[in-house]
N, C-alpha and C positions, 0 to 999 in steps of 0.2 A: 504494500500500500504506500503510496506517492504522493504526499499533499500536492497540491498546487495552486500557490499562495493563499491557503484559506487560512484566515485572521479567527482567532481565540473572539468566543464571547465573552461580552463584558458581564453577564449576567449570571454571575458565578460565585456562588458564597464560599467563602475558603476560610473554614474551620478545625482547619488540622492542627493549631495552636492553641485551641481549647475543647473542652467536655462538656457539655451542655446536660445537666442533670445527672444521671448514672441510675446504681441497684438493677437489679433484676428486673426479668418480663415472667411473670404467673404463667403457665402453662396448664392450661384445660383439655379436656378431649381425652384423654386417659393416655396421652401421648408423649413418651418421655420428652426429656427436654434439648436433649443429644440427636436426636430423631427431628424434633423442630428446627433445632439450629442446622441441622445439614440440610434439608428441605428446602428452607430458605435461602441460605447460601447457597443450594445449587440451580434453583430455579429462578434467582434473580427477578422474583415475583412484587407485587402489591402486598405488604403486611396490613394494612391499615383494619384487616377485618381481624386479626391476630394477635395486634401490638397492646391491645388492653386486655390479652387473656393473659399472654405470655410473661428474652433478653434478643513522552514515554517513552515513557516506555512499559505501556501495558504488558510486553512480554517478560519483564525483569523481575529477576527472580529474588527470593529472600536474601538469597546470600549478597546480590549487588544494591539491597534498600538501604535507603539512608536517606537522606535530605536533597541531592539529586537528583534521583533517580525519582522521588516522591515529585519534585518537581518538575519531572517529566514526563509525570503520569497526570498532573493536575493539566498542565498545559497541552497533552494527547488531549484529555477530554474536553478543556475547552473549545478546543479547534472540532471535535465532533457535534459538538452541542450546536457552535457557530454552522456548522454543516446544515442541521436538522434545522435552526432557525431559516437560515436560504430558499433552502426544499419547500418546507411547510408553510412560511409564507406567501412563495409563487403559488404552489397548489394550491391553498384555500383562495387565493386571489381570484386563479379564472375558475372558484364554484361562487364567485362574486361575495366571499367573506373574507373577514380579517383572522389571521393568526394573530394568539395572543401567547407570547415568549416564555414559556417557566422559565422557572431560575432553577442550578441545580447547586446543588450543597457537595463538595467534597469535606471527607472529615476521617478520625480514624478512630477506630472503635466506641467511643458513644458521642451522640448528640441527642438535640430533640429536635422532633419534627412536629406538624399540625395534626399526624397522627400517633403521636405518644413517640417510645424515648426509641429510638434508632440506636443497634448497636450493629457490629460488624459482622457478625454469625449470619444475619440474617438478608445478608447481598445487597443489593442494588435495588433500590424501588421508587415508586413512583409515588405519590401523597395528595391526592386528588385535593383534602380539605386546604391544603395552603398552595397549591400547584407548585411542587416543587421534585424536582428526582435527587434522592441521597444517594450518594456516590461515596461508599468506605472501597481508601483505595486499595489496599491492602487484597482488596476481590483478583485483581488483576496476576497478580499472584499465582491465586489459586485457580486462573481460568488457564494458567501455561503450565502449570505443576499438577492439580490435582486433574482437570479436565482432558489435558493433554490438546489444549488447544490454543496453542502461542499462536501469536502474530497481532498486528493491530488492526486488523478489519473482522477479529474475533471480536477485540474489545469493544470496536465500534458498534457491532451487532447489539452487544449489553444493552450500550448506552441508549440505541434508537428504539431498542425495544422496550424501555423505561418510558421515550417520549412519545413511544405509540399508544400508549394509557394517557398524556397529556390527549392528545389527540380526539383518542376516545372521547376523555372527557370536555373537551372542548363540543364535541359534535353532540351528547346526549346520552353519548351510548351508556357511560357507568352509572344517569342516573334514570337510564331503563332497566338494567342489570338490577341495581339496587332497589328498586320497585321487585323486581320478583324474587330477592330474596326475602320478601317482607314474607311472601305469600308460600314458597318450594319450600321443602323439606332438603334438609340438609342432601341427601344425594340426588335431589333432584336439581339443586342451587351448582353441587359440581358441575354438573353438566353445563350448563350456562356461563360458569367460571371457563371453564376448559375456552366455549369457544372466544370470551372475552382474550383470552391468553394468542390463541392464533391468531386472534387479528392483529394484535398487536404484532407479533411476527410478521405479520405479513405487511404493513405499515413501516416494520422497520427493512423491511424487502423494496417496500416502494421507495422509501428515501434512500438508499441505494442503489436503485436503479437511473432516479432522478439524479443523482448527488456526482455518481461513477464520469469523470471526465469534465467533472465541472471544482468538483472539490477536492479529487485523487483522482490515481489511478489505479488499477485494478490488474493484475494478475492470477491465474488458475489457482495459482495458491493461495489466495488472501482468500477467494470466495471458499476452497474445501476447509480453511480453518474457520471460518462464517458456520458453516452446515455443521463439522466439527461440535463447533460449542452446542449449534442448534441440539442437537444430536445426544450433548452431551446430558441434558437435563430436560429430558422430558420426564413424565410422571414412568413410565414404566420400567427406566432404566433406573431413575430414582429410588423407588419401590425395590425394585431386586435387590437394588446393591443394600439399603440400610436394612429389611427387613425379610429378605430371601425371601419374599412370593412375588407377584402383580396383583393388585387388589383394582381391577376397571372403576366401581362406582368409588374411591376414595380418588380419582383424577381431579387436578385442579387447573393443569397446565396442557395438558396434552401427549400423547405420544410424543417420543422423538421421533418417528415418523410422519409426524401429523405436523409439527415442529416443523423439521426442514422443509417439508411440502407447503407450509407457508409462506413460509421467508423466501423458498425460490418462487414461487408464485408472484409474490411483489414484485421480486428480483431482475423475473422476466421480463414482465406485462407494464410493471410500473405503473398499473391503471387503480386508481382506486374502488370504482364500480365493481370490480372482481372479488374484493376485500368481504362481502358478508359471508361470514364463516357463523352465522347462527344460524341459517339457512339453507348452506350448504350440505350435501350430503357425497360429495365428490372424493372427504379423503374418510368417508365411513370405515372402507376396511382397511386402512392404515393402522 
């Protein structure tokens, strides 16, 4: 991956020199709390519905962190964030709306956000009630080491897929989701969850496809470390690995099959219209 002169946004809270609250997250559901934290940390999800139950160089690895290297993972992301800003405000433009910019927060191991205390266990998310995506950088890390998916157009994947839930919520979607989980039963609310998670993928497909040649460049291997991470944190891979079985109706995220058939979907097509994955039934037997 190849910038090409894309400028760092300026909408960037940089909290890695303080702590913003602390202590523990309650953990409900009968679901250890080691089981939580890796869940989240690997699916680089939305906690906001979990945080009041419950605690570059993107590819650099622990032994080369330091203050550096940190600073070259805040400044990777801003230049990606600056990316998604670009994209998303052309596109809403010709559906005749305005984009409106989240801010994202880097920090390392705890803050607070508008949805309760952010810690580092728990990845990359998005925070609908302040419009904001926490960024613990220290993720980056663990997407080249525990995932096995170095490079920085993995990273960037993270990040766009954080601003693919802005997105959402800018358009309505989370607070239609949020309306039916007033109403579904917890496995019937997964299912709804699930497709909210692909869009998002596939939203951070479309700003990659938009982005590709405008913001970077692109080689075969930036895009197989993309599908990589995709790949690496769906629900069923997830599942196996913490709790040796696949449990379907506990999915929150998706297959990683269903996963990368999103992201390359955006990836392609670039088309937004392609994107309803609540009424799709195209990646059913994935």
């Amino acid at each position: 991956m190849r910038w090409l002169g894309q400028q760092e946004s300026s909408n960037v809270d940089d909290r890695r020199g303080s702590s913003g609250g602390g202590g523990g997250l309650l953990v409900g559901g009968g679901i250890g709390s080691v089981v939580i934290a890796i869940i989240y940390l690997l699916l680089g999800g939305n906690p906001s519905e979990v945080l009041n139950q419950t605690s570059t160089a993107p590819v650099t690895t622990r032994s080369q962190s330091g203050p550096q290297a940190d600073d070259e993972a805040a400044s990777f992301t801003a230049k990606v964030l600056g990316s998604t800003e670009t994209i998303w405000t052309q596109l809403f433009a010709e559906q005749g709306s305005q984009y409106r910019k989240p801010r994202l927060v880097v920090f390392r191991q705890v803050t607070e956000s508008g949805c309760g205390t952010a810690q580092d266990a728990m990845g990359p998310f998005y925070c609908p009630l302040d419009q904001k995506v926490y960024m613990d950088l220290s993720f980056y890390d663990d997407l080249s080491e525990r995932f096995q998916a170095p490079g920085e157009f993995a990273a960037a994947y993270v990040v766009a897929h954080e601003i693919g839930h802005h997105v959402q919520n800018l358009l309505g979607v989370m607070d239609q989701t949020n309306k039916l989980r007033q109403r579904l039963s917890e496995r019937e609310y997964n299912k709804v969850s699930v497709r909210l998670e692909l869009q998002a993928d596939f939203f951070a497909g479309v700003w990659a496809h938009h982005a590709s040649g405008k913001s970077f460049e692109l080689d075969p291997n930036d895009v197989e470390s993309a599908l990589t991470a995709a790949n690496a944190i769906g629900d069923d891979r997830i599942q196996q690995e913490t709790q040796g079985r696949v449990v379907p109706d506990a999915f929150t995220h998706g297959t990683s099959a269903q996963r990368v058939y999103w992201f390359k979907k955006g990836l392609k097509t670039g088309d937004l219209k392609q994107g309803d994955t609540f009424n799709s039934t195209e990646d059913a037997n994935l």
